[in-house]
C-alpha positions in Angstrom: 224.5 102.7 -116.8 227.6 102.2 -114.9 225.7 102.6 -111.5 222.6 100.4 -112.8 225.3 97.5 -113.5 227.1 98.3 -110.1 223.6 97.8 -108.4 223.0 94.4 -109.7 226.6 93.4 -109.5 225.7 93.9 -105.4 222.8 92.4 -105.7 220.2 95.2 -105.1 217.9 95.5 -108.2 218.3 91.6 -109.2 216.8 90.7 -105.7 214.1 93.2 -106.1 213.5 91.6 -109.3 213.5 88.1 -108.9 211.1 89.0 -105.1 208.7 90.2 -108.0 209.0 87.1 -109.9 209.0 84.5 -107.4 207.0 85.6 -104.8 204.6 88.0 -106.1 201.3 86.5 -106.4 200.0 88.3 -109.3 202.7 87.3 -111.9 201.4 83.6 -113.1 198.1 85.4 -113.6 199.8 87.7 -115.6 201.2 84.9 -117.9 197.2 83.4 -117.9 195.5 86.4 -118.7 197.1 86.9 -122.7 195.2 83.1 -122.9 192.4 83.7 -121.0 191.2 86.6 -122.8 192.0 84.9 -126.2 189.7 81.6 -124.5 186.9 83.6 -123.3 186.9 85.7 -126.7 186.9 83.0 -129.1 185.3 80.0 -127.6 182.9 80.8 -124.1 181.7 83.7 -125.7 180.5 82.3 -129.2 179.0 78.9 -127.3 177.7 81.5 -124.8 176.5 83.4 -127.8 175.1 80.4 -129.9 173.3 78.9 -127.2 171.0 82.4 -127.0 170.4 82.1 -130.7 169.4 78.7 -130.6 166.6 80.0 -127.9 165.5 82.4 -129.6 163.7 83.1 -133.6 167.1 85.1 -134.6 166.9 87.3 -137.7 169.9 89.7 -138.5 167.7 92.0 -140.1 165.0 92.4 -137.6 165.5 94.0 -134.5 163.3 91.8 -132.4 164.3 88.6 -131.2 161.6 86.7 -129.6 162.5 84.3 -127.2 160.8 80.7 -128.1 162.7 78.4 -125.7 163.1 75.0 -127.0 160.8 74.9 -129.9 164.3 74.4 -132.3 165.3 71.7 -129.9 161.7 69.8 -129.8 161.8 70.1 -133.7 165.1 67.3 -134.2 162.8 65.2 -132.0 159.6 65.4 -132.8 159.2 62.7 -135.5 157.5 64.1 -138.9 159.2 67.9 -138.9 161.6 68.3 -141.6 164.4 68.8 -139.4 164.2 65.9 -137.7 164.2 64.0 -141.0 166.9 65.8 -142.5 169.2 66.0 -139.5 168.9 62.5 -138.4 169.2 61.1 -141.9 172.5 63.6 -141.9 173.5 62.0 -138.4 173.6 58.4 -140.0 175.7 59.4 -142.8 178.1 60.9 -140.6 177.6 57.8 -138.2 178.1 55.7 -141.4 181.5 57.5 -142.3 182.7 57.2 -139.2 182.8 53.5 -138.7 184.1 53.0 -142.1 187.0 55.4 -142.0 188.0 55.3 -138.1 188.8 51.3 -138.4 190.8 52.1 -141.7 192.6 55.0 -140.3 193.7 52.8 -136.8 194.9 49.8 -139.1 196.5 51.5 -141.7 198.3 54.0 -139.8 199.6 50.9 -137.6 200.1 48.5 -140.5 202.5 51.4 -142.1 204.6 52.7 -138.8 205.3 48.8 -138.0 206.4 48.3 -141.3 208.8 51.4 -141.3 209.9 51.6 -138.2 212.2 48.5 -139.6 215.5 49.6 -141.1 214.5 48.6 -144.5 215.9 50.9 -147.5 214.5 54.4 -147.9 212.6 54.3 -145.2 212.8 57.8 -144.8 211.4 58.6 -148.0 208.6 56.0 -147.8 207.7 58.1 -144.3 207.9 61.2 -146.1 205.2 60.3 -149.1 202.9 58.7 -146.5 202.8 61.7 -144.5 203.2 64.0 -147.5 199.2 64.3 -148.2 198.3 65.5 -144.7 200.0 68.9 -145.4 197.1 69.6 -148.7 194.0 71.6 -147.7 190.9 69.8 -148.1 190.2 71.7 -151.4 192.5 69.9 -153.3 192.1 66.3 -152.0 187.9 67.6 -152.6 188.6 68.2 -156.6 191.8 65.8 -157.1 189.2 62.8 -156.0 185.9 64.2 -158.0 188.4 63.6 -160.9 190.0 60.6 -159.9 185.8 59.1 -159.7 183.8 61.1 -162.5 181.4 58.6 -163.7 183.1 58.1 -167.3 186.0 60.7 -167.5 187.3 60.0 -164.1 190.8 58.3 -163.9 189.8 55.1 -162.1 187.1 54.4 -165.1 189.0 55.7 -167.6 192.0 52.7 -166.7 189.0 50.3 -165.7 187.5 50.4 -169.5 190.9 51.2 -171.5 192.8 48.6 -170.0 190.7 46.4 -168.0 187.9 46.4 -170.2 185.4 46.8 -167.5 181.7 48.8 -167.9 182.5 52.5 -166.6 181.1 52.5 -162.3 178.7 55.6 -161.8 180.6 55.9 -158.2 179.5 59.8 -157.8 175.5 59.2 -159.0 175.1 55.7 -156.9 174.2 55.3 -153.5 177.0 53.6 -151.1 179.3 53.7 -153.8 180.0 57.3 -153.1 181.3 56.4 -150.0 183.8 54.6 -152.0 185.9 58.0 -152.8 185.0 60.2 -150.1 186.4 57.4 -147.5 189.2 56.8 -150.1 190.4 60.6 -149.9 190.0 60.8 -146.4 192.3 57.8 -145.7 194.8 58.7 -148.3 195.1 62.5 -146.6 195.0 62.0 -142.9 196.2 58.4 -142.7 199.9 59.6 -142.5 199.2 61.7 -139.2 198.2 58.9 -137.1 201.2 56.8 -138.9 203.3 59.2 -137.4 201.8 59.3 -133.9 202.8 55.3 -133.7 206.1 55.7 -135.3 206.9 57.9 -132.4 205.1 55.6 -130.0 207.1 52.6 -131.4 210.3 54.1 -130.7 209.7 54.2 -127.1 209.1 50.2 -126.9 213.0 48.7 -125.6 214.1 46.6 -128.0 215.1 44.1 -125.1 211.6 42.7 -124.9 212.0 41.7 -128.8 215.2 40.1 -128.2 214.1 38.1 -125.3 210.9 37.0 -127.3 213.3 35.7 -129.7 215.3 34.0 -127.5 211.9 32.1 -126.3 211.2 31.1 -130.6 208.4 34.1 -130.7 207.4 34.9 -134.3 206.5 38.0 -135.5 203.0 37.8 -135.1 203.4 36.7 -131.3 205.6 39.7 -130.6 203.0 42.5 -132.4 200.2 40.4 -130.3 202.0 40.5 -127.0 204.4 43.0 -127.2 203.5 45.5 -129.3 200.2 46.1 -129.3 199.5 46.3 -125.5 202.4 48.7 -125.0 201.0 50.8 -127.6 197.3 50.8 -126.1 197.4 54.4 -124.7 198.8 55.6 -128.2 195.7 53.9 -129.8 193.0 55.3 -127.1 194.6 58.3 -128.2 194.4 58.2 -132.0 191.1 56.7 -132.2 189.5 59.3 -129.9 191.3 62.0 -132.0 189.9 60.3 -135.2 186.3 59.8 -134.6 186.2 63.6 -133.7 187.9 64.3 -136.8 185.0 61.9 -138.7 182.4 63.2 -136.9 183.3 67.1 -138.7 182.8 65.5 -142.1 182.6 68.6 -144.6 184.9 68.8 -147.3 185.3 65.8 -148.4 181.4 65.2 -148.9 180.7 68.7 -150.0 183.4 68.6 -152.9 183.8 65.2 -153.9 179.7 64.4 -154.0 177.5 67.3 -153.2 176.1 65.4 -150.3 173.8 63.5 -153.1 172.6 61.5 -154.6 169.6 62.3 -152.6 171.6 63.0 -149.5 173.0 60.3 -149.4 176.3 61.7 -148.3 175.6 64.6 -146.9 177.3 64.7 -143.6 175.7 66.5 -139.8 177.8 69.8 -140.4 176.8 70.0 -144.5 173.0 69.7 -143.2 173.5 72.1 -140.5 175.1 74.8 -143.0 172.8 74.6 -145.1 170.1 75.2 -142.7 171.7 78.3 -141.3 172.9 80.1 -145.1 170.8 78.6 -147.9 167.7 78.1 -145.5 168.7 81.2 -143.5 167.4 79.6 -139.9 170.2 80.7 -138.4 168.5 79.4 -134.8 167.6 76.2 -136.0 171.2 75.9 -137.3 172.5 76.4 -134.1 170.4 74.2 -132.3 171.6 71.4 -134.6 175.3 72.4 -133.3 174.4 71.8 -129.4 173.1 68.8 -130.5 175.7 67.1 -132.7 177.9 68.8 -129.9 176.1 66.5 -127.1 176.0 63.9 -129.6 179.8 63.8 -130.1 180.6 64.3 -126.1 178.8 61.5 -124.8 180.1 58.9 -128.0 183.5 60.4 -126.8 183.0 59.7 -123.5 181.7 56.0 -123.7 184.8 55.7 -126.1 187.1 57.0 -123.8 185.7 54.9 -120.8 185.6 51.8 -122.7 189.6 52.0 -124.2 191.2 53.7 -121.1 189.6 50.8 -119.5 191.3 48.3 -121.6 194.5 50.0 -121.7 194.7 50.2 -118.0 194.1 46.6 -118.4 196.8 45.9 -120.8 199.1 48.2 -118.9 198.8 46.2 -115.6 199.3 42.9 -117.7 
């Protein structure tokens, strides 16, 4: 021990150490390869994987697999099939629920981190109950919102006829209106997560350019419109992105709160596709459906992306 501490006291071994860190060309890969196995394990391998099922009639219990090609891919276009029926109708709910929720979840989330990042009283607290839903799993916002919107025992009906002397609302049995609780829960869980993302966003905005604004008689609508707003355009590219990939998984919510019904109403891509692949057991069919919504949800993305980076370039420069 004494001799191994001599040693790198004169330098010896800690040279021939930090040579292998520093110059040796193997070590970064080293640091990559824990990663890389975990990347190509749990997500090339099962794309890799589902993209050979969805070319072929898969059956776990038979040993041959013959390959058909594209026949589950012609299906969700090839009008009069009942996949594409089911999967488009499935593709406009989820379409549907994504350009209610996303616009609520933006202007929400912004209207709240404005309004506490002001030193008002107990603004932490207010910042904590906001954010407080986010940490449930969606089984519990699923059965806490049936309840809240059962058709006559539900807590919104039962104050709407006991104290408001209103008719009872069939929200869970009636088309469109059972959006109403499944976009309700979904706000009220996740809208605290993009709150957050533009509280921190706010606090990077110098507090000089408010100050001069109100040297020049700005109100407070001016400075959010001029100020505000533009400096926080990459924040919002980001959360909206984030969010409509977020809509576009729409599971639990639907699956728990309505069923998916009345008559499908509700059901969402990824409840359609599950179905398909356990309680229709066409496993290849299935994952066809996921390349698809996949593709689906790239190129939206992508046009999205394109169109706001664009604009908060724009705003950037201005």
């Amino acid at each position: 021990m004494t001799d191994l501490t001599g040693k790198i006291a004169r330098g010896g071994t800690w040279k021939r150490v930090t040579a292998l860190n520093e110059s040796n060309p193997a070590v970064p890969y080293l640091f990559l390869l824990p990663h890389a196995v975990l990347f190509l394990l749990f997500t090339v391998y099962p794309i890799g994987y589902g993209l050979w099922v969805s070319l072929h009639r898969w059956d776990p219990l038979n040993s041959a697999q013959p390959f058909v090609g594209l026949e589950f891919y012609r299906n969700l276009v090839t009008p009069g099939t009942i996949q594409f029926e089911l999967f488009w109708n499935a593709i406009r709910n989820t379409a549907f629920f994504v350009a209610v929720s996303v616009p609520l979840l933006v202007v929400v989330a912004l209207g709240l981190a404005v309004q506490l990042n002001r030193p008002i009283l107990g603004r932490g607290i207010f910042r904590a109950v906001f954010f407080m839903p986010g940490i449930l799993s969606v089984a519990v916002i699923g059965v806490l919102w049936r309840w809240m919107f059962q058709d006559r025992t539900g807590l919104i009906n039962a104050f709407g006829t006991q104290v408001l002397r209103l008719p009872p609302v069939a929200f869970l049995t009636t088309e469109w209106l059972a959006w109403v609780p499944i976009v309700a829960a979904t706000v009220w869980w996740s809208v605290g997560s993009n709150m957050t993302i533009y509280l921190a966003a706010l606090t990077t905005i110098p507090r000089s350019y408010y100050e001069a604004a109100e040297i020049d008689g700005a109100n407070g609508w001016q400075m959010f419109r001029s100020i505000t707003w533009p400096l926080l355009s990459p924040t919002t590219l980001f959360v909206v992105v984030t969010t409509v990939l977020a809509s576009f998984q729409l599971f639990g919510q639907s699956s728990l709160i309505t069923g998916g019904g009345p008559t499908r109403s509700t059901q969402a891509a990824i409840m359609y596709i599950t179905q398909e692949a356990f309680d229709n057991s066409q496993l290849s069919s299935a994952a066809a459906m996921s390349f698809a919504l996949g593709v689906l949800m790239l190129a939206f993305t992508a046009v999205q992306f394109r169109l706001m980076a664009r604009d908060a370039t724009g705003a950037k420069g201005r």
